[in-house]
TIFI-594925 format. One record per residue (C-alpha): residue in three letters; x, y, z. Coordinates in steps of 0.2 Angstrom, whole numbers, padded with zeros to 4 digits, always signed. Layout:
TIFI-594925
alaXYZ
...
//
This chain:
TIFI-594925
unk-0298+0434+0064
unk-0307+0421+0053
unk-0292+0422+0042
unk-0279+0416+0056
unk-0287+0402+0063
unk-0291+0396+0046
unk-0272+0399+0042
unk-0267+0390+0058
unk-0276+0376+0058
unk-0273+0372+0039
unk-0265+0355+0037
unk-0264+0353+0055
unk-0260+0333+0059
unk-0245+0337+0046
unk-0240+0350+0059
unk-0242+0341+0072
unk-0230+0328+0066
unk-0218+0340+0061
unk-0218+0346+0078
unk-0216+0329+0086
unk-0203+0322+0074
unk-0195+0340+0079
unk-0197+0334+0097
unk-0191+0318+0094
unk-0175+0323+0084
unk-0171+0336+0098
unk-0172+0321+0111
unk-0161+0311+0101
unk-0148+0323+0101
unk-0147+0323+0116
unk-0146+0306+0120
unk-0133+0305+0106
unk-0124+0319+0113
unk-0124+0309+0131
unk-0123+0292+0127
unk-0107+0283+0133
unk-0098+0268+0127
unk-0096+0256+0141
unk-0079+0244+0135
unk-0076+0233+0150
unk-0082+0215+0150
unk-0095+0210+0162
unk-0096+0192+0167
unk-0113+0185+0161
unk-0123+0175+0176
unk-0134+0162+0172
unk-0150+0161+0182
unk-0165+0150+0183
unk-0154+0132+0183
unk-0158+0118+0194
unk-0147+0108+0205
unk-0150+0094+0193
unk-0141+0104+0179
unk-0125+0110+0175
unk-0116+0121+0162
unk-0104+0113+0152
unk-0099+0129+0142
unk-0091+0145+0146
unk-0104+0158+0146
unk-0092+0172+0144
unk-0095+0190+0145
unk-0103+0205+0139
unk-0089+0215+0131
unk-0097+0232+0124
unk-0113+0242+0134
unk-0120+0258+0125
unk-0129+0269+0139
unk-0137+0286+0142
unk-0131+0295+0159
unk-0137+0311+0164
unk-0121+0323+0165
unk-0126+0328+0183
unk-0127+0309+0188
unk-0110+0310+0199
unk-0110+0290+0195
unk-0095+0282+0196
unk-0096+0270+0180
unk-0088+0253+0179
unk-0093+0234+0178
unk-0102+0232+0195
unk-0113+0246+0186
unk-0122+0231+0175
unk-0127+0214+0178
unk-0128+0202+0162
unk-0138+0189+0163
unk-0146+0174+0153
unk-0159+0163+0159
unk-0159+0144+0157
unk-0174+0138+0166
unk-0184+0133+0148
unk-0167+0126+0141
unk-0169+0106+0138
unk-0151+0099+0145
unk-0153+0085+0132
unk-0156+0098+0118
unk-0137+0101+0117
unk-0131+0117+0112
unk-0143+0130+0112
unk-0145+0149+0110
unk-0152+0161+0121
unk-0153+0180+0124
unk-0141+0190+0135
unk-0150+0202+0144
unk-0143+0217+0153
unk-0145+0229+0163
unk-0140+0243+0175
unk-0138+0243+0193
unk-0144+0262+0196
unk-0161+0262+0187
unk-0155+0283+0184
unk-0145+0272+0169
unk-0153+0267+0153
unk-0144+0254+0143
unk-0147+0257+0124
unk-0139+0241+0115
unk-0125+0228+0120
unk-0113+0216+0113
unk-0117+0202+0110
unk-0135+0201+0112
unk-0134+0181+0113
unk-0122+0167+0117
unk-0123+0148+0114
unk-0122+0139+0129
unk-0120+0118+0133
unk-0131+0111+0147
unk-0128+0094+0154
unk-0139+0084+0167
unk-0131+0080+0186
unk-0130+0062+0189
unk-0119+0051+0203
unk-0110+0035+0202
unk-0102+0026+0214
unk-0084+0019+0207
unk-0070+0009+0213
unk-0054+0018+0224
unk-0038+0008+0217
unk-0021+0014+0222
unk-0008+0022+0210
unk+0009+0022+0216
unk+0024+0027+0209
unk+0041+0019+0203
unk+0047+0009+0218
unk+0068+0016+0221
unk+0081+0003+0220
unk+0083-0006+0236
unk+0067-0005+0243
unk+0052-0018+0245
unk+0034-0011+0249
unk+0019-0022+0254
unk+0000-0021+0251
unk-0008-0006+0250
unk-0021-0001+0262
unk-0034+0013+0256
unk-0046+0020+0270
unk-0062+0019+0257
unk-0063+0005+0243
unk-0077+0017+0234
unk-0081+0033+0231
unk-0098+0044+0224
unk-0094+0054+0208
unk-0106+0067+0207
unk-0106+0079+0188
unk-0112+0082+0171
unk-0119+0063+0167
unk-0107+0066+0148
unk-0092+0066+0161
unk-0098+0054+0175
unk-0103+0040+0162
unk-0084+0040+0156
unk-0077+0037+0175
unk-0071+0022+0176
unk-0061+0023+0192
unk-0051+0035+0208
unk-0033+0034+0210
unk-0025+0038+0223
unk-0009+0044+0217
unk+0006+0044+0227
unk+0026+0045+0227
unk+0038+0032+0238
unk+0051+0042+0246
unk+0068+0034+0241
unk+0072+0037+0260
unk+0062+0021+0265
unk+0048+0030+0275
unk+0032+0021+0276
unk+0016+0029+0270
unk+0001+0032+0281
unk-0007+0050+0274
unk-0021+0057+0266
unk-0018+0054+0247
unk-0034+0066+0234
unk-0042+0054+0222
unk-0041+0060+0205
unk-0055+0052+0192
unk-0049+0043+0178
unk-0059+0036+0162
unk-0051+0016+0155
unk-0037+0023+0149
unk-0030+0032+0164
unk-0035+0050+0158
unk-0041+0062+0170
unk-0060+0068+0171
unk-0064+0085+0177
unk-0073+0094+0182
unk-0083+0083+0193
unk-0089+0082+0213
unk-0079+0066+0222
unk-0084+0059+0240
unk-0073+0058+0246
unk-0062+0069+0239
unk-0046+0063+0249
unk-0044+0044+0258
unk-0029+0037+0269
unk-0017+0027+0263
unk-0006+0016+0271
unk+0011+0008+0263
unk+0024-0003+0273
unk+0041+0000+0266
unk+0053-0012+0269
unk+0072-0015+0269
unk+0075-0029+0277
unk+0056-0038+0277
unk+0054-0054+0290
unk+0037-0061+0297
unk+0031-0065+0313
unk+0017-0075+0320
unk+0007-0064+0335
unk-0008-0071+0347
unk-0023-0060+0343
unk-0031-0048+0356
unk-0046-0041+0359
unk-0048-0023+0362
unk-0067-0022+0370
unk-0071-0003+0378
unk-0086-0001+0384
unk-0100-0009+0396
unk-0116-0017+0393
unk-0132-0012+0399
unk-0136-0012+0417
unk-0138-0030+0426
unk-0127-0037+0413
unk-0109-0043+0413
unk-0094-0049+0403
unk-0095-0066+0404
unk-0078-0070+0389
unk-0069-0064+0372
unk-0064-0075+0361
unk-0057-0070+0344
unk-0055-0080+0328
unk-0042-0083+0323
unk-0031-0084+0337
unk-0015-0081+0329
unk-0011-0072+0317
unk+0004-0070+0304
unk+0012-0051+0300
unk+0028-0044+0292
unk+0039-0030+0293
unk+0056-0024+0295
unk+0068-0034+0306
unk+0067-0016+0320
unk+0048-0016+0318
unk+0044-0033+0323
unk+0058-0034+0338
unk+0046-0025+0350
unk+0028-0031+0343
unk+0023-0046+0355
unk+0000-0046+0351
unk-0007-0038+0337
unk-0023-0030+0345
unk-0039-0027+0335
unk-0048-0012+0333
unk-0060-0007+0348
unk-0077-0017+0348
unk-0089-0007+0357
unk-0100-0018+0371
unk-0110+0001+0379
unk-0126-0003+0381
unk-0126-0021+0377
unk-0139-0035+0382
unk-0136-0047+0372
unk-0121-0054+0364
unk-0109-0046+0352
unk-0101-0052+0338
unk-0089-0040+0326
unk-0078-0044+0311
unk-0066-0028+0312
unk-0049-0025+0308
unk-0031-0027+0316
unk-0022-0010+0323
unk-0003-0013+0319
unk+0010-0001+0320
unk+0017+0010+0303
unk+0028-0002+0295
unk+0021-0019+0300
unk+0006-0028+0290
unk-0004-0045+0291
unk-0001-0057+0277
unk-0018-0063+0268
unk-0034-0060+0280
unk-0032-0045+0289
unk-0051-0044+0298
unk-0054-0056+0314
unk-0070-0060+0321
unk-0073-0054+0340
unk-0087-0063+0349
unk-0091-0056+0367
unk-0101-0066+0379
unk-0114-0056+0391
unk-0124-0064+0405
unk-0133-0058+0416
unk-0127-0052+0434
unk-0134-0062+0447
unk-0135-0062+0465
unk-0147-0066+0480
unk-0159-0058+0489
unk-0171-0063+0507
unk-0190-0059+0508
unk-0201-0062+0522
unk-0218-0072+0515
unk-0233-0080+0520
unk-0235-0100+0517
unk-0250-0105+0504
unk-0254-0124+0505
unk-0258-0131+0489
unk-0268-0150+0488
unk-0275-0146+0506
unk-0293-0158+0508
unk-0309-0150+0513
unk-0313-0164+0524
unk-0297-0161+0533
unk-0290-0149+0544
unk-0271-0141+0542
unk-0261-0134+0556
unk-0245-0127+0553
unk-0228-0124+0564
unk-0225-0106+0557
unk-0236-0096+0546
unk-0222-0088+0538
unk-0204-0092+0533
unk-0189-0081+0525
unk-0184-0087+0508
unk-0168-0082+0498
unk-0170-0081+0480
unk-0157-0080+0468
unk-0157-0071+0448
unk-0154-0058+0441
unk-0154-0038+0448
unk-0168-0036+0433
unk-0178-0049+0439
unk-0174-0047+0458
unk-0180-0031+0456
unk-0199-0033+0450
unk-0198-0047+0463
unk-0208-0039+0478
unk-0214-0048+0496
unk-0234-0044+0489
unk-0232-0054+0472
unk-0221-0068+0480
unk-0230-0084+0483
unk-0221-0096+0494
unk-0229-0115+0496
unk-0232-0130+0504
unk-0239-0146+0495
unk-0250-0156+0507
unk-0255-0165+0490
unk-0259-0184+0495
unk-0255-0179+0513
unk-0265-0192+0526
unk-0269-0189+0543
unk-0253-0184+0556
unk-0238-0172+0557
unk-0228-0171+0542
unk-0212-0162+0536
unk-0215-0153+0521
unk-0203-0143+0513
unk-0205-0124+0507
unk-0209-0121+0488
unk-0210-0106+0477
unk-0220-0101+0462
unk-0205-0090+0452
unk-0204-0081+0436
unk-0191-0092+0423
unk-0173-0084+0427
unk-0176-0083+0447
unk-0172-0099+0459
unk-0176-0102+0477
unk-0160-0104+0486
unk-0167-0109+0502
unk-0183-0105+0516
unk-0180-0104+0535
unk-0187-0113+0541
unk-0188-0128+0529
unk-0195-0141+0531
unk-0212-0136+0539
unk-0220-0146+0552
unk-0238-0147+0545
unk-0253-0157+0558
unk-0267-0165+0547
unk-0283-0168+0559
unk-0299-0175+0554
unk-0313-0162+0557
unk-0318-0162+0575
unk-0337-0170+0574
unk-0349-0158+0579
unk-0360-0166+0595
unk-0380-0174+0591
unk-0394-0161+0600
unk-0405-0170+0611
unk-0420-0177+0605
unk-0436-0167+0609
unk-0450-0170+0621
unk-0467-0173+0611
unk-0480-0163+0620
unk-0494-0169+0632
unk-0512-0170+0627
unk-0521-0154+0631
unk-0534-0155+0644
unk-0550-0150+0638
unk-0557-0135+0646
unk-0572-0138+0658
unk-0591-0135+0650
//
């Protein structure tokens, strides 16, 4: 018995590794036997970049996967199985190119990836800057026959928004666009396409706005005409308020068109100025609104200046009379103690106006002795005038105090008799 333990536990650590390089070659086997070749690419995702970075190169795919399955896995294999992935949030955009790992891995965790191809990429990242640039217009030949006037673009700038190697190079936005030998004016939305100094486009970058109108008379038979200017104010001012004039500068103005076009066209009306909820007055450099075909030479804005006043009308209160300069040493009687008075202003003031803080006078100031005819005042808040008082004048009777009358002198008393002894 001595003899077989000895025996078995002779050199055991080297037959302990035997056994577990046995284990281990058995294992990998297996996993050689069941590991598959997955040849489909799978896109690579970037993740951990910031709004203020972009990537400028392709980041490819992974093209080759080695996996271990087990046989009873039932899986359906295919490139929504992995995801691919690099991470960019430690990269320097300024570094320029730059390597990193791909890592990958598999969807059902049942799936163990053993290698992949490649196992890193180089990728290109860029910081995000805007710019605001100039919108130009960039027509094309003119056909024979035809004469076009001024181009007229909805925006005169726009924001480029991109990798800041791409944006720095924009120069301009064209809005590029044909002329139709049929003679049809142009008033559509044109895309703007960025351009560097010599006229080469730029992409990929972010443009706002990425489409602007453009307007284009074309004509065949081109005349001017000289129209009056009007006004197109919508709207209403703020309660209490009224339109008290327009005027518009200038009060003519010169347009041209085709010969059909100007025929009919009698004002040139400007673009709505909006008076809603005004108090005070409104004054709006804005645009003409002609018709398709017809243009304004030189200055095409007018300035619109609308008056407002306030509205004003009249209203009676019934008040008490207040004597102002009246004398101590004199008594005042009055032919009424209180009058109606019709005060004029405006429906703002009129309304905080009330009978209790209404203060209607009489100025006895100077006033001697007698009956006198004064005429009503009123102490008013600046925008509101008293219109009149019934009745006005007052008849106002100034008396001297009536003198009170002298007691009667007392009797001095008697000498008391003395009382008998």
């Amino acid at each position: 018995m001595t003899r077989l333990v000895k025996t078995i536990v002779h050199n055991w650590p080297l037959k302990l590794g035997a056994l577990a390089l046995s284990t281990l070659l058995y294992a990998g086997l297996v996993v050689a036997t069941n590991n598959k070749v997955f040849e489909v690419a799978v896109p690579i995702e970037a993740i951990g970049v910031t709004s203020d970075v972009t990537i400028l190169s392709d980041l490819g795919a992974v093209r080759q996967i080695r996996y271990y399955a087990p046989e009873n896995l039932g899986l359906r294999i295919d490139s929504s199985s992995f995801r691919a992935t690099v991470d960019l949030s430690k990269v320097d955009p300024t570094q320029g190119r730059t390597s990193v790992q791909v890592h990958v891995e598999a969807i059902d965790p049942r799936v163990q990836i053993i290698d992949w191809t490649p196992r890193g990429i180089v990728v290109e990242l860029d910081a995000v800057i805007s710019r605001t640039v100039p919108v130009v217009s960039s027509p094309g030949p003119i056909p024979s026959g035809l004469d076009v006037g001024g181009v007229v673009l909805g925006d005169t700038t726009a924001v480029v928004t991109g990798a800041a190697s791409i944006v720095e190079r924009v120069a301009e936005v064209q809005a590029r666009f044909t002329i139709d030998a049929s003679g049809i004016d142009i008033n559509r939305m044109v895309d703007l396409v960025p351009v560097d100094s010599g006229g080469n486009e730029l992409r990929p970058v972010d443009l706002e706005p990425a489409a602007t109108r453009v307007k284009l008379p074309i004509f065949t038979n081109r005349q001017t005409k000289s129209l009056p200017v009007r006004p197109n104010v919508v709207g209403s001012p703020a309660a209490g308020f009224e339109l008290a004039s327009v005027t518009v500068d200038p009060l003519v103005i010169s347009v041209e068109g085709d010969v059909d076009d100007l025929a009919a066209l009698e004002v040139a009306d400007t673009t709505p100025v909006s008076i809603t909820g005004a108090t005070s007055d409104v004054v709006r450099t804005t645009s003409l609104e002609l018709p398709d075909g017809v243009q304004a030479l030189g200055e095409a804005t007018v300035t619109v200046t609308v008056t407002l006043r306030p509205i004003t009308e009249t209203r009676t209160f019934n008040a008490g009379l207040i004597l102002v300069g009246a004398r101590a040493d004199r008594l005042y009687d009055l032919s009424t103690d209180r009058v109606l008075v019709t005060i004029g202003g405006s429906i703002a003031d009129l309304d905080r106006l009330s009978g209790a803080s209404l203060v209607v006078t009489l100025d006895v100031t100077g006033l001697d002795v007698g009956t006198h005819e004064v005429t009503v005042g009123a102490n008013l808040i600046t925008g509101l005038t008293l219109i009149g008082a019934s009745p006005s004048p007052v008849s106002v009777t100034i008396t001297p105090p009536t003198p009170s009358a002298s007691p009667a002198p007392s009797e001095s008393p008697g000498p008391t008799a003395s009382p008998p002894p």
